[in-house]
N, CA, C and O atoms as a GROMACS GRO file, in nm:
protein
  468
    1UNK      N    1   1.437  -0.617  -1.299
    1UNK     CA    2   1.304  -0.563  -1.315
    1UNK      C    3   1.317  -0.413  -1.343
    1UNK      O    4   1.398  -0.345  -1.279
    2UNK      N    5   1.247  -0.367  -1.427
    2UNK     CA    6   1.286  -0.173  -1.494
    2UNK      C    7   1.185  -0.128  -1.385
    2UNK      O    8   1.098  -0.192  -1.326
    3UNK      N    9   1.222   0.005  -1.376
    3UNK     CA   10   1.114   0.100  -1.266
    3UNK      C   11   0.988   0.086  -1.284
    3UNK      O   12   0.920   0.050  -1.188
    4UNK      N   13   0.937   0.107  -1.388
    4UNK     CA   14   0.769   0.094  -1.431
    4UNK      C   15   0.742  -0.023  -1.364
    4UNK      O   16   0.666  -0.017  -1.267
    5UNK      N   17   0.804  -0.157  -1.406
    5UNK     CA   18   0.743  -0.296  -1.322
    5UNK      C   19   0.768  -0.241  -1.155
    5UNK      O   20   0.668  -0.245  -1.083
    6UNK      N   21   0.851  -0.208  -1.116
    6UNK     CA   22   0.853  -0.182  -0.986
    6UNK      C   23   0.770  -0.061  -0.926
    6UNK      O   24   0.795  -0.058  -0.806
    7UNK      N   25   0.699   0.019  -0.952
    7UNK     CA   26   0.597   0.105  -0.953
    7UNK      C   27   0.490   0.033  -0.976
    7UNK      O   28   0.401   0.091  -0.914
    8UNK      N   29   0.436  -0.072  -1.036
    8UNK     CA   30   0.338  -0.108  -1.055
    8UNK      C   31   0.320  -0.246  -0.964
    8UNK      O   32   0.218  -0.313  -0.972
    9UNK      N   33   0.419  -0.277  -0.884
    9UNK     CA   34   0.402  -0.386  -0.820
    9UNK      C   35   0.384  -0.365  -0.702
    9UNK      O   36   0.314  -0.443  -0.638
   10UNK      N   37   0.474  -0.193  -0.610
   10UNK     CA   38   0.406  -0.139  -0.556
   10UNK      C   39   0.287  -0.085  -0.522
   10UNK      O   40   0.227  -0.098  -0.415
   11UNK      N   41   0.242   0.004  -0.661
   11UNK     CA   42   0.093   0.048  -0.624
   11UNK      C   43  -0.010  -0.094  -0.626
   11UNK      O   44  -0.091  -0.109  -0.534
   12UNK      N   45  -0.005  -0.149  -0.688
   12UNK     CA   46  -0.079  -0.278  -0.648
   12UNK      C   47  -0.081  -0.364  -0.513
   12UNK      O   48  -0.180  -0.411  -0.455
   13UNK      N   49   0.062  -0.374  -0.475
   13UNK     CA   50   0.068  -0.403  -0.326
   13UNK      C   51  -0.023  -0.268  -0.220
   13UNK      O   52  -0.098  -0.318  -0.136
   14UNK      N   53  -0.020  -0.159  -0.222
   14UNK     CA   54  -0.081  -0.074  -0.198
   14UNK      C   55  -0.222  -0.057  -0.221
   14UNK      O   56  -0.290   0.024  -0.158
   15UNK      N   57  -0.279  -0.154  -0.340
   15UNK     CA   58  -0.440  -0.117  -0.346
   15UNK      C   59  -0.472  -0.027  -0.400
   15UNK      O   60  -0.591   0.006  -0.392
   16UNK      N   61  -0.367   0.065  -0.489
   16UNK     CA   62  -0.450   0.164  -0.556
   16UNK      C   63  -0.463   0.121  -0.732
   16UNK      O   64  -0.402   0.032  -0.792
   17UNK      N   65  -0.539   0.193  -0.772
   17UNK     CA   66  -0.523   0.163  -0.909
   17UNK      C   67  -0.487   0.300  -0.999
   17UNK      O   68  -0.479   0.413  -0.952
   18UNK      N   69  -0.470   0.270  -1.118
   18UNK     CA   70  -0.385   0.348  -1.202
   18UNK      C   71  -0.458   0.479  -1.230
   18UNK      O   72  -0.392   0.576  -1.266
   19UNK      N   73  -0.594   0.489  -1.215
   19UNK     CA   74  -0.622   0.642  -1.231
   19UNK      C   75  -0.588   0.670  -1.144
   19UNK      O   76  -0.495   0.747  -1.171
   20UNK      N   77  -0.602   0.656  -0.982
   20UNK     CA   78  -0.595   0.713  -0.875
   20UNK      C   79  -0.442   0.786  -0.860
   20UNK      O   80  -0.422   0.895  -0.808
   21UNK      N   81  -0.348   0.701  -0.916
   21UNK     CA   82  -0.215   0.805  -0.956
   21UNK      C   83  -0.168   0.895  -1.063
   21UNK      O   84  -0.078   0.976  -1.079
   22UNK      N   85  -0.253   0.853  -1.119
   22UNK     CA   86  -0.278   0.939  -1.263
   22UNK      C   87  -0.388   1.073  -1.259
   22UNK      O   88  -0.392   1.175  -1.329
   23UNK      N   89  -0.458   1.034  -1.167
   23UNK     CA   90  -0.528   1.124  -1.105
   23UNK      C   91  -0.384   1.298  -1.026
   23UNK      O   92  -0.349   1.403  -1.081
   24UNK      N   93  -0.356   1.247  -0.908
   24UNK     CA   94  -0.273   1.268  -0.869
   24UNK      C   95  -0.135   1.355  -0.961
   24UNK      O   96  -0.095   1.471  -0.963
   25UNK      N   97  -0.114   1.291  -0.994
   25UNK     CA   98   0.023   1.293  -1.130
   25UNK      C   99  -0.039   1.420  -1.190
   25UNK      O  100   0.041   1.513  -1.195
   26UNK      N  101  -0.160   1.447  -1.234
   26UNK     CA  102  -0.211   1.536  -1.320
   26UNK      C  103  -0.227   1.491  -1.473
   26UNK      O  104  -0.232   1.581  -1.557
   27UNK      N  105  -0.234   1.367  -1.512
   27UNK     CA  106  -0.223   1.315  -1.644
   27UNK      C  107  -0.308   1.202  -1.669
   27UNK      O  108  -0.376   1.158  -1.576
   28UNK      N  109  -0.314   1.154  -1.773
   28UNK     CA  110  -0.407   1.057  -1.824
   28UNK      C  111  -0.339   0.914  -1.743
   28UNK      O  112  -0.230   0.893  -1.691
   29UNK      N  113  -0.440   0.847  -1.759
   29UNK     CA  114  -0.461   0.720  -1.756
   29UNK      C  115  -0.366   0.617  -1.818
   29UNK      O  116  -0.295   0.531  -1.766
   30UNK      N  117  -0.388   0.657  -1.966
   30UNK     CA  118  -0.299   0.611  -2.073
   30UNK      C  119  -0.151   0.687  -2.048
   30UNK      O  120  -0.073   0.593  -2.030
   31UNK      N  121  -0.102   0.767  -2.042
   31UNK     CA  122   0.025   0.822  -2.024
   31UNK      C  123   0.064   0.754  -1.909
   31UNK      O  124   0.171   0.696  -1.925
   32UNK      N  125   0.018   0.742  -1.806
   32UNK     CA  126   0.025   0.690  -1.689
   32UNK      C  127   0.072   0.499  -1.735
   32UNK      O  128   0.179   0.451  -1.772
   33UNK      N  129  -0.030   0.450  -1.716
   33UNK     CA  130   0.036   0.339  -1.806
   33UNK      C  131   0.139   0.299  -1.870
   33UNK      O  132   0.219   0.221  -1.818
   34UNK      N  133   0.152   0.335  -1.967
   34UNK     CA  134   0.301   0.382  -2.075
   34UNK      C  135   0.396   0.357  -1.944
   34UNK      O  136   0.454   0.250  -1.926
   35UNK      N  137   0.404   0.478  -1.847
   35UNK     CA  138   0.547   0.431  -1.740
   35UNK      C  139   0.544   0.308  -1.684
   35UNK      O  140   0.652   0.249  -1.683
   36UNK      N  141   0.427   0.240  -1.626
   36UNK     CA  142   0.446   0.123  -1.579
   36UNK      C  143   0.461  -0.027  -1.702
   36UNK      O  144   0.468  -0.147  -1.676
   37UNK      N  145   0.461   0.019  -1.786
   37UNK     CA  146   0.496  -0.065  -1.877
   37UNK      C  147   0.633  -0.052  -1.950
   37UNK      O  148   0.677  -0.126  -2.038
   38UNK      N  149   0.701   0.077  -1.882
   38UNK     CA  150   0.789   0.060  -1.902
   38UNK      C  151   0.855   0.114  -2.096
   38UNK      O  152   0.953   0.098  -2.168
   39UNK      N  153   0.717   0.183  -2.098
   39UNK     CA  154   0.700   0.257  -2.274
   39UNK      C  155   0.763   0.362  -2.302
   39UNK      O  156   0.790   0.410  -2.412
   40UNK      N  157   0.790   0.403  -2.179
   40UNK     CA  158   0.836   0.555  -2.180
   40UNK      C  159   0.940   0.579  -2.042
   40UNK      O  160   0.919   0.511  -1.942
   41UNK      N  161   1.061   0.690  -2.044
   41UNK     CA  162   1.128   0.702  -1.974
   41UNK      C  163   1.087   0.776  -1.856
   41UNK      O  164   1.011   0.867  -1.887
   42UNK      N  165   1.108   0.770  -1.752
   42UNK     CA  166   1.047   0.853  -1.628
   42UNK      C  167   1.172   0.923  -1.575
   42UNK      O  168   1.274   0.863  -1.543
   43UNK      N  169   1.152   1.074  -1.569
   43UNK     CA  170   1.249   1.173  -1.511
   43UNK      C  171   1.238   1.120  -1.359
   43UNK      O  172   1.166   1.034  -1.307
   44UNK      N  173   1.339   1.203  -1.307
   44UNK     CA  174   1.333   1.192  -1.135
   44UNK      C  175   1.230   1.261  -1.044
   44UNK      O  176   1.190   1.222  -0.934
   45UNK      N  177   1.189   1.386  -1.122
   45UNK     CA  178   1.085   1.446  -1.043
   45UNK      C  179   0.989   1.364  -1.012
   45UNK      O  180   0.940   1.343  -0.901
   46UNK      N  181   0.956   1.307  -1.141
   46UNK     CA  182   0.822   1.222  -1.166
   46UNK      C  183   0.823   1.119  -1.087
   46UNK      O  184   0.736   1.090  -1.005
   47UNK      N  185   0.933   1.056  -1.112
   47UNK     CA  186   0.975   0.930  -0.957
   47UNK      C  187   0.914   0.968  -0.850
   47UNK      O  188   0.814   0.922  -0.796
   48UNK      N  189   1.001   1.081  -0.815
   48UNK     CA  190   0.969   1.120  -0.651
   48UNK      C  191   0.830   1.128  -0.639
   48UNK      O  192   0.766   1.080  -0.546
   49UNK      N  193   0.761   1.220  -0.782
   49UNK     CA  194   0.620   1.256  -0.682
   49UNK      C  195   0.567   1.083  -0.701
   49UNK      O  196   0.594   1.019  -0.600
   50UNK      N  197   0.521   1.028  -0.774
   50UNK     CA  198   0.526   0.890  -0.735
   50UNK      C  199   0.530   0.842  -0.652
   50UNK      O  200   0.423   0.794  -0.615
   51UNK      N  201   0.643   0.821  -0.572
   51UNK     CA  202   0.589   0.794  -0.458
   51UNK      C  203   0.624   0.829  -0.318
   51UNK      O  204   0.676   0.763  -0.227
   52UNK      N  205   0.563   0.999  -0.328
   52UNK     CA  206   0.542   1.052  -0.243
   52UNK      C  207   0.325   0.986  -0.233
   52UNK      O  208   0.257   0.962  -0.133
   53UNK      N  209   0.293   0.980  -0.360
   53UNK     CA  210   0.142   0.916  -0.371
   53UNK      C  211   0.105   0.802  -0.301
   53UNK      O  212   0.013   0.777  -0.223
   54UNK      N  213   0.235   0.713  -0.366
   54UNK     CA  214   0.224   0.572  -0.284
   54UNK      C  215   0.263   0.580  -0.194
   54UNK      O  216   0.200   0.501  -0.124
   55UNK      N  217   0.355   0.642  -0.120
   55UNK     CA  218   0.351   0.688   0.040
   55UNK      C  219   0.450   0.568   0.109
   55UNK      O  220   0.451   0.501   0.212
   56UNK      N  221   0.547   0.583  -0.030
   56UNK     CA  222   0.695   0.516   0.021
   56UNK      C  223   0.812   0.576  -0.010
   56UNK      O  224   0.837   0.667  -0.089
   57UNK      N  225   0.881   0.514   0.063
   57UNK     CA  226   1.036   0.619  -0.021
   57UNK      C  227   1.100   0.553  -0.130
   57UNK      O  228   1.124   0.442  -0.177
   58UNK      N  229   1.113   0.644  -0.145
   58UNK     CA  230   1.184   0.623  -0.314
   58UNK      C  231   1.305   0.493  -0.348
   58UNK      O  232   1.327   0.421  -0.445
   59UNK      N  233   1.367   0.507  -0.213
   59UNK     CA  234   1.445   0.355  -0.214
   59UNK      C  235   1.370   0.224  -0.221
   59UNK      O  236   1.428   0.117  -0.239
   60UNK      N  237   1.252   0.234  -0.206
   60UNK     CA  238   1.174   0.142  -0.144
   60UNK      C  239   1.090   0.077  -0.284
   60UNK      O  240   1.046  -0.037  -0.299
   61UNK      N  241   1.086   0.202  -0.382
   61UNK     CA  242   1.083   0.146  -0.528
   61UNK      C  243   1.156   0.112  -0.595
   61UNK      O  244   1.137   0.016  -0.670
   62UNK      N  245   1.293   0.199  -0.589
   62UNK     CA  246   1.390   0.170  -0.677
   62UNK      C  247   1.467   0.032  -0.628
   62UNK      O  248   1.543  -0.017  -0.711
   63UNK      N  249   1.457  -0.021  -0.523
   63UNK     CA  250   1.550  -0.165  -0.454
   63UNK      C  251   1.437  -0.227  -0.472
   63UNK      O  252   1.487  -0.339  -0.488
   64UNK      N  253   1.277  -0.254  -0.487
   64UNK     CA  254   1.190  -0.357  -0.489
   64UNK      C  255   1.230  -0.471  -0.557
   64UNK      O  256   1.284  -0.478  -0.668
   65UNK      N  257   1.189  -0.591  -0.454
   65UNK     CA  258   1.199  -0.683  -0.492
   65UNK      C  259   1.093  -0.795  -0.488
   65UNK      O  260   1.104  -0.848  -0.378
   66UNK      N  261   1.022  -0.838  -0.539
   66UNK     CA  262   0.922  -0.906  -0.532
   66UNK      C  263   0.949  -1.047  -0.401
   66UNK      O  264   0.896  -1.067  -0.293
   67UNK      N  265   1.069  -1.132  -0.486
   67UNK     CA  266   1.105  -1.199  -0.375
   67UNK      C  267   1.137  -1.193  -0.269
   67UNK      O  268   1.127  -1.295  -0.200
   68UNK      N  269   1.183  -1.084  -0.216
   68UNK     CA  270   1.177  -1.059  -0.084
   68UNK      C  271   1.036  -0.982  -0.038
   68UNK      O  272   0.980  -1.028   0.062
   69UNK      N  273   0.990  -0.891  -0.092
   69UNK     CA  274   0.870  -0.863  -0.019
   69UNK      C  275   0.743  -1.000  -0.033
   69UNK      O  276   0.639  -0.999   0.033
   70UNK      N  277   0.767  -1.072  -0.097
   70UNK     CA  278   0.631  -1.174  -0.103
   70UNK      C  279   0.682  -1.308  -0.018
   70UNK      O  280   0.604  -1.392   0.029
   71UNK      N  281   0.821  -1.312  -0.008
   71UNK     CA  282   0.898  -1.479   0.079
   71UNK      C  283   0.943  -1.414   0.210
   71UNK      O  284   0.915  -1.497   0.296
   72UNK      N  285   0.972  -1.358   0.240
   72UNK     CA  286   1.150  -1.345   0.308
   72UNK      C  287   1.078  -1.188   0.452
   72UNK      O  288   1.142  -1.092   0.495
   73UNK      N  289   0.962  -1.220   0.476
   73UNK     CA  290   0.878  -1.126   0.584
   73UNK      C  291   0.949  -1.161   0.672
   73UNK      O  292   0.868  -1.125   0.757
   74UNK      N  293   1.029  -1.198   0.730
   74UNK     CA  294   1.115  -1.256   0.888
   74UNK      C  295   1.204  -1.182   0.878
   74UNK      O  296   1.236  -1.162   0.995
   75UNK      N  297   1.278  -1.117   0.808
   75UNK     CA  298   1.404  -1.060   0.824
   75UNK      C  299   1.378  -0.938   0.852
   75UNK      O  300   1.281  -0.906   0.782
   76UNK      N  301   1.413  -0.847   0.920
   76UNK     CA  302   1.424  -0.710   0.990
   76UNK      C  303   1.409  -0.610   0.836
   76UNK      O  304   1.323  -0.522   0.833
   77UNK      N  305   1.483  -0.629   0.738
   77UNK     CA  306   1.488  -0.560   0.621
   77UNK      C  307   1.370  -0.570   0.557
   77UNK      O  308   1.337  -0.471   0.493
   78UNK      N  309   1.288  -0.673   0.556
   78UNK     CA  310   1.117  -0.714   0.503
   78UNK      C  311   1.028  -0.691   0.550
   78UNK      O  312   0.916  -0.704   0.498
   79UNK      N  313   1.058  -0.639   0.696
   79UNK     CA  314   0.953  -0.592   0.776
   79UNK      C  315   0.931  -0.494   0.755
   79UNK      O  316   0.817  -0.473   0.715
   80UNK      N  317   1.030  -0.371   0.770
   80UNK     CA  318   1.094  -0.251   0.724
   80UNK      C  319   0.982  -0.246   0.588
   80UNK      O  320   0.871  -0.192   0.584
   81UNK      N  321   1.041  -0.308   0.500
   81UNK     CA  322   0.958  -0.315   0.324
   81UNK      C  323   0.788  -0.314   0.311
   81UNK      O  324   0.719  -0.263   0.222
   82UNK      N  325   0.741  -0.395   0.445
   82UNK     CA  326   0.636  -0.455   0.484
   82UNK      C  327   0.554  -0.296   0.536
   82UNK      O  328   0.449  -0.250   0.491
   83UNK      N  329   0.626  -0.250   0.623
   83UNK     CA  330   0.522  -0.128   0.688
   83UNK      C  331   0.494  -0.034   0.586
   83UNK      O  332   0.380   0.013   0.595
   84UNK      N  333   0.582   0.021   0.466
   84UNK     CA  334   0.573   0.109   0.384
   84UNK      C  335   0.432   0.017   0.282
   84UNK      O  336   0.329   0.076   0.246
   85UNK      N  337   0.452  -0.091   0.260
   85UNK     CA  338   0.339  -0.119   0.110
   85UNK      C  339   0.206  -0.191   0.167
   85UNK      O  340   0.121  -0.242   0.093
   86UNK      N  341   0.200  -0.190   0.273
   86UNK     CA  342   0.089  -0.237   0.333
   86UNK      C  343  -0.067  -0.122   0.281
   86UNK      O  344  -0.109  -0.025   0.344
   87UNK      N  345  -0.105  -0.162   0.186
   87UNK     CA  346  -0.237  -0.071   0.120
   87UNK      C  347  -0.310  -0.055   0.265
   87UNK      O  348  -0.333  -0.122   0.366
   88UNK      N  349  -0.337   0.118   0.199
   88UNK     CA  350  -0.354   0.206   0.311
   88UNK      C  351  -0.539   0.140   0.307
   88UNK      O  352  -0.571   0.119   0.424
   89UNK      N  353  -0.620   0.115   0.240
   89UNK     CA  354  -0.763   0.071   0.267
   89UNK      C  355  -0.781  -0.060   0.335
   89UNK      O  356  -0.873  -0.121   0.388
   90UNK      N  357  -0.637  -0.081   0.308
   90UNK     CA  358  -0.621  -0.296   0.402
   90UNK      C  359  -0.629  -0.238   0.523
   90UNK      O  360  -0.730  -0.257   0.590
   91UNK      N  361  -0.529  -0.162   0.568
   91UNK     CA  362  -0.484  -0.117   0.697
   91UNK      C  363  -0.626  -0.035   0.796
   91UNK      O  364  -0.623  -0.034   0.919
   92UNK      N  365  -0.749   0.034   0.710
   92UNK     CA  366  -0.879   0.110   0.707
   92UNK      C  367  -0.927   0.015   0.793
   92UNK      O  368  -0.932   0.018   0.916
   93UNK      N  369  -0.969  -0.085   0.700
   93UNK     CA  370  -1.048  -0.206   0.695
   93UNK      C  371  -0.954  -0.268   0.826
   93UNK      O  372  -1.024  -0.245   0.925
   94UNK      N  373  -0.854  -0.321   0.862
   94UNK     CA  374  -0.847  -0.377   1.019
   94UNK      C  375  -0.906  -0.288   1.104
   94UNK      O  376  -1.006  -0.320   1.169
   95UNK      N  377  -0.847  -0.162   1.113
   95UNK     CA  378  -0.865  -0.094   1.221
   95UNK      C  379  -1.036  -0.078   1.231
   95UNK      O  380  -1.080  -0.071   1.345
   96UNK      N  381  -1.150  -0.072   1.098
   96UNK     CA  382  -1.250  -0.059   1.147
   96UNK      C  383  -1.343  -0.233   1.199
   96UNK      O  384  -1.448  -0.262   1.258
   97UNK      N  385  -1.259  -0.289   1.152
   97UNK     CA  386  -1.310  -0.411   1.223
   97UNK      C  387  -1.280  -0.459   1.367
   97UNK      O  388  -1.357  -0.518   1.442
   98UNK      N  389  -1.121  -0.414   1.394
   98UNK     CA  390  -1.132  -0.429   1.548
   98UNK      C  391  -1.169  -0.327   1.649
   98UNK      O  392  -1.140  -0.325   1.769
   99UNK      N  393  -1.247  -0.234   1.570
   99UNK     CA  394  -1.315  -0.174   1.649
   99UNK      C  395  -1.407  -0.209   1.664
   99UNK      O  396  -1.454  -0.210   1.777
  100UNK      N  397  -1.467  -0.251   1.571
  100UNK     CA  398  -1.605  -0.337   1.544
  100UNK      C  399  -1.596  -0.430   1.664
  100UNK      O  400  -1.669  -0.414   1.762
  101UNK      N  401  -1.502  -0.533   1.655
  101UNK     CA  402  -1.501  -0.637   1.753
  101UNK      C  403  -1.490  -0.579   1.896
  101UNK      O  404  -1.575  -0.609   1.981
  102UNK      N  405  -1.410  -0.515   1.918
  102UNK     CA  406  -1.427  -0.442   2.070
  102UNK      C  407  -1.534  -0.367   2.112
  102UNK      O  408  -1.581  -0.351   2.224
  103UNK      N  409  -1.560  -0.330   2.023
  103UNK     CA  410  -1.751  -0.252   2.050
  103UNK      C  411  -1.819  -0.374   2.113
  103UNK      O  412  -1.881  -0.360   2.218
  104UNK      N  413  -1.806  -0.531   2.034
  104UNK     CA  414  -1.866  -0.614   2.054
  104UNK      C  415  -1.849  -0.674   2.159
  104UNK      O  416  -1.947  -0.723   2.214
  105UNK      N  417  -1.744  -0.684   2.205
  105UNK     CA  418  -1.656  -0.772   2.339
  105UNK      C  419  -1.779  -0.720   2.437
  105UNK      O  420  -1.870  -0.785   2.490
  106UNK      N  421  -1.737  -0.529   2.444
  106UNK     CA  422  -1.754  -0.466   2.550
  106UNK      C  423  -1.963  -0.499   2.527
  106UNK      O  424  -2.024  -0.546   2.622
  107UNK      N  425  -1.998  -0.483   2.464
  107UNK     CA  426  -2.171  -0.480   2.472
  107UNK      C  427  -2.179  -0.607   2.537
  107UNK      O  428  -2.231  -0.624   2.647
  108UNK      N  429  -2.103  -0.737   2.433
  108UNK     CA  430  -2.163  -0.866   2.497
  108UNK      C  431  -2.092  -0.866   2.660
  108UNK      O  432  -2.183  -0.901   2.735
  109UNK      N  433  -1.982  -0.843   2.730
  109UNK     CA  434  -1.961  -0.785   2.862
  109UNK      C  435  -2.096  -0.704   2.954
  109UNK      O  436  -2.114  -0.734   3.072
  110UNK      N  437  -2.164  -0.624   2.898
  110UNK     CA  438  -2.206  -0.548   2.991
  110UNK      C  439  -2.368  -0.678   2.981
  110UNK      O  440  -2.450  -0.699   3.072
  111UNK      N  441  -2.366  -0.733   2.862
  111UNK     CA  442  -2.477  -0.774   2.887
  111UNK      C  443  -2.448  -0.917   2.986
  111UNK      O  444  -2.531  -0.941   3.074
  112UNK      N  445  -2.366  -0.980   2.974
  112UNK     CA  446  -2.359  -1.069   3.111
  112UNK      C  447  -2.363  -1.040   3.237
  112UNK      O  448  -2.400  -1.104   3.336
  113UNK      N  449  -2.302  -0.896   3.215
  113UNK     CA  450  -2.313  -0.852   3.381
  113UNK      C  451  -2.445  -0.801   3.391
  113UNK      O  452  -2.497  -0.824   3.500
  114UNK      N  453  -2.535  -0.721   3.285
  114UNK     CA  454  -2.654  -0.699   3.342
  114UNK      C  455  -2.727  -0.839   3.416
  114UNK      O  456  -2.765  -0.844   3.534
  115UNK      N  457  -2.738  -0.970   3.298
  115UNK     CA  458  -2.800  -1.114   3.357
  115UNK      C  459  -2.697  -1.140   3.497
  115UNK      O  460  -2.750  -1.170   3.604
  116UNK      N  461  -2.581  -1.128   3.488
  116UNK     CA  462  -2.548  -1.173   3.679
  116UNK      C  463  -2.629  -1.112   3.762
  116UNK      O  464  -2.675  -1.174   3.858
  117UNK      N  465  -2.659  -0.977   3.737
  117UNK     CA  466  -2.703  -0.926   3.856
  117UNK      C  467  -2.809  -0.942   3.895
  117UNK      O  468  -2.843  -0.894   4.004
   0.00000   0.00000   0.00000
């Protein structure tokens, strides 16, 4: 798989989309593109800031592997793979729902104990 596919399989595992790094990057949309398709060559700087955006390390693009990050979650090395590409709005979205739910626990709690008493 060339870097561009592996940059793009990341930021997608991640939830972002292509302006939002292109945003970032300081460049178009379309230029942006071009790398994940693999149209154009990508220096190392450009790597890095990459994904310093996606908010993984750089090994973590350049070793991607689809089959192991989408089969193979049990092994200590996939878990590892697992905490870095977990999209940061997936991760939003739990935390504001089990708050949600514990807000809820605790109200429906106080309201049984108000009816015991």
């Amino acid at each position: 798989m060339e870097i561009g596919t592996r940059i793009r399989k990341v930021r997608e595992l991640k939830g972002l989309s292509q302006e939002n790094i292109s945003e970032e990057l300081g460049m178009s949309i379309t230029g942006y593109g071009k790398i994940e398709r693999n149209e154009v060559s990508i220096n190392f700087d450009r790597l890095t800031k990459i994904s310093e955006i996606l908010g993984v390390e750089l090994e973590n693009i350049i070793g991607f592997d689809e089959n192991v990050a989408f089969n193979n979650f049990n092994s200590k090395i996939d878990q590892q793979i697992g905490r870095y590409i977990m999209p940061i709005e997936m991760k939003k979205l739990y935390e504001e729902n089990i708050k949600l739910l514990k807000d809820k626990i605790e109200y429906l709690e106080k309201e049984l104990n108000r009816k015991m008493d």
